[in-house]
C-alpha positions as CSV (number, residue, x, y, z in Angstrom):
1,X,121.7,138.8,39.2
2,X,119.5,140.8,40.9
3,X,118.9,142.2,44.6
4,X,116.0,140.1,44.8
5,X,117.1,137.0,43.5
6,X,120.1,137.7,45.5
7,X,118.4,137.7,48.9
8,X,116.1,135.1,47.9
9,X,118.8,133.1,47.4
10,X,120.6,133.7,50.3
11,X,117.5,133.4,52.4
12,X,116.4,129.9,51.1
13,X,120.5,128.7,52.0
14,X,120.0,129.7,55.7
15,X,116.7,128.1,55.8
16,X,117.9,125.1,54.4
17,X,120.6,124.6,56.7
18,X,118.8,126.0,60.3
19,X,115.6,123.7,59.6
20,X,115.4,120.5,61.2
21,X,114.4,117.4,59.5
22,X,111.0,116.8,61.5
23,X,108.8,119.5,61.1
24,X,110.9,121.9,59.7
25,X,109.4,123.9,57.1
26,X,108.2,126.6,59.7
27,X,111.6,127.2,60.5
28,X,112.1,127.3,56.6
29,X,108.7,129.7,55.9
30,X,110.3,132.1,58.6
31,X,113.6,132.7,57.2
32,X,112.0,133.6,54.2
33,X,109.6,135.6,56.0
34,X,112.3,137.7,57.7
35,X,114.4,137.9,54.5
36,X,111.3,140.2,52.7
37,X,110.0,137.4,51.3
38,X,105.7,138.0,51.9
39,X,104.2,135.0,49.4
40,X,105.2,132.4,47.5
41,X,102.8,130.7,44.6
42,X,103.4,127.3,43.3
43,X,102.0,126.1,40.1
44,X,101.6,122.1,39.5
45,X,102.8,120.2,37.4
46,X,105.1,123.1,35.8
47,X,106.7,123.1,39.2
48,X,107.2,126.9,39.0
49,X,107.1,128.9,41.8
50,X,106.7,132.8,42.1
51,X,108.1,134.5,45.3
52,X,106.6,138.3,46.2
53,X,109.4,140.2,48.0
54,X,110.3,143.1,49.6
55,X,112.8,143.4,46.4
56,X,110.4,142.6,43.7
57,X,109.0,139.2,42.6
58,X,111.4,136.3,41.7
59,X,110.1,133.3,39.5
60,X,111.5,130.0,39.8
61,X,111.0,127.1,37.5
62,X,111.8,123.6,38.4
63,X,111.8,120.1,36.4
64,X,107.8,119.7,35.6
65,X,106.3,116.7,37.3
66,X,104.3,115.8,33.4
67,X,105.1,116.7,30.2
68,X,102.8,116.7,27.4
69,X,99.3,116.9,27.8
70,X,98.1,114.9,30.8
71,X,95.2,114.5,32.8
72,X,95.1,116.2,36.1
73,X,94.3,114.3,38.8
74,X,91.3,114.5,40.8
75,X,91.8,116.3,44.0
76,X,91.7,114.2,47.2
77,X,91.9,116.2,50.5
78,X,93.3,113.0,52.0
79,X,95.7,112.0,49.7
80,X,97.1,115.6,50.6
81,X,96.9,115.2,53.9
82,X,98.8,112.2,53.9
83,X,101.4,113.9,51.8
84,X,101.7,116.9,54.1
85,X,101.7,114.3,57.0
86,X,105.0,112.5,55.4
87,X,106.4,115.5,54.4
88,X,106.4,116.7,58.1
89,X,107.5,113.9,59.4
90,X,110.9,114.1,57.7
91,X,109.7,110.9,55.4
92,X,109.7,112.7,51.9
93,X,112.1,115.1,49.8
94,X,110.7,118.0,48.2
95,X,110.2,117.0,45.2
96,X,108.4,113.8,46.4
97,X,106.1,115.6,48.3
98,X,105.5,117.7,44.9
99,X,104.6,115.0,43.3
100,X,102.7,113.5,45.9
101,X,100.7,116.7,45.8
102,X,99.8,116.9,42.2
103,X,98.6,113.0,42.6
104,X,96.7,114.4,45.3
105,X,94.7,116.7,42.6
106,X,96.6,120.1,43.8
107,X,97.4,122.7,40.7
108,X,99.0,125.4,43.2
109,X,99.2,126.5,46.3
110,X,99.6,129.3,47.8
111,X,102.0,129.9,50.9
112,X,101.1,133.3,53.0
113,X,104.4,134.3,55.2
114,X,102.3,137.0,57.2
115,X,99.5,134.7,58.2
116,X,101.3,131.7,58.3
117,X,99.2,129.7,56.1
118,X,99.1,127.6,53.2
119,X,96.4,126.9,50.8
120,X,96.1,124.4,48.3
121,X,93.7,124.6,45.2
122,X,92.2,121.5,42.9
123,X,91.5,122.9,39.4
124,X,87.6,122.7,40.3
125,X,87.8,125.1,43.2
126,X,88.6,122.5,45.4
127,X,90.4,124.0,48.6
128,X,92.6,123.1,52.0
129,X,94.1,125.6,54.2
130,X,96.7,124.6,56.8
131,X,98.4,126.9,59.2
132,X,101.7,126.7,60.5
133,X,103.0,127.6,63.7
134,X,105.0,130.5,64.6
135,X,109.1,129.8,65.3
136,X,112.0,132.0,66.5
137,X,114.5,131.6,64.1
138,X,117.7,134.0,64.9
């Protein structure tokens, strides 16, 4: 295993277990943040996600949320918001929000640990941007 996927790993352990359930994936974002880890790219619906780190890019492929060939939802900036809503709220898992995501049209997203942002994209150019807050995390 590498140094990379090493840290990553370790980094996404301590974020898991010092983020609270409401509201908590600033808390997760900065962990990451101060573990080297500068962006992180999601892909929909193959559910793989590439992290950029100080230690050299890690990718990370999950259980795809279609198989097949499958239509791709058109994008709905309120659908998404909802599912962001719910997912800050504590009312969702991961993967449901995932998959709430990719109903709500997204293909990727784009999470930027400097600026604190995350952008997601509709396969038509489509586009929302949310910022997140700073937290101290020690």
């Amino acid at each position: 295993m590498s140094k990379a996927i090493e840290n990553l790993h370790a980094a996404q352990q301590r974020a898991m277990a010092i983020r609270p359930r409401v509201g908590g994936f600033p808390y997760f974002a900065e962990a990451l943040r101060q573990a080297g880890v500068t962006r992180n790219f999601w892909f929909l619906p193959a559910c793989q996600s590439l992290y950029l780190t100080s230690d050299g890019p890690v990718v990370t492929q999950g259980a795809p949320l279609a198989s097949g060939t499958a239509d791709v939802p058109s994008f709905d900036r309120e659908a998404l918001i909802r599912a962001l809503r719910t997912d800050q709220a504590g009312e969702s898992t991961f993967p449901e929000f995932l998959t709430a995501s990719w109903r709500a049209g997204v293909v990727s997203y784009d999470v930027d640990f400097a600026a604190r942002t995350v952008a997601y994209y509709g396969c038509n150019e489509e586009q929302y941007v949310e910022s997140y807050p700073a937290v101290d995390v020690k």
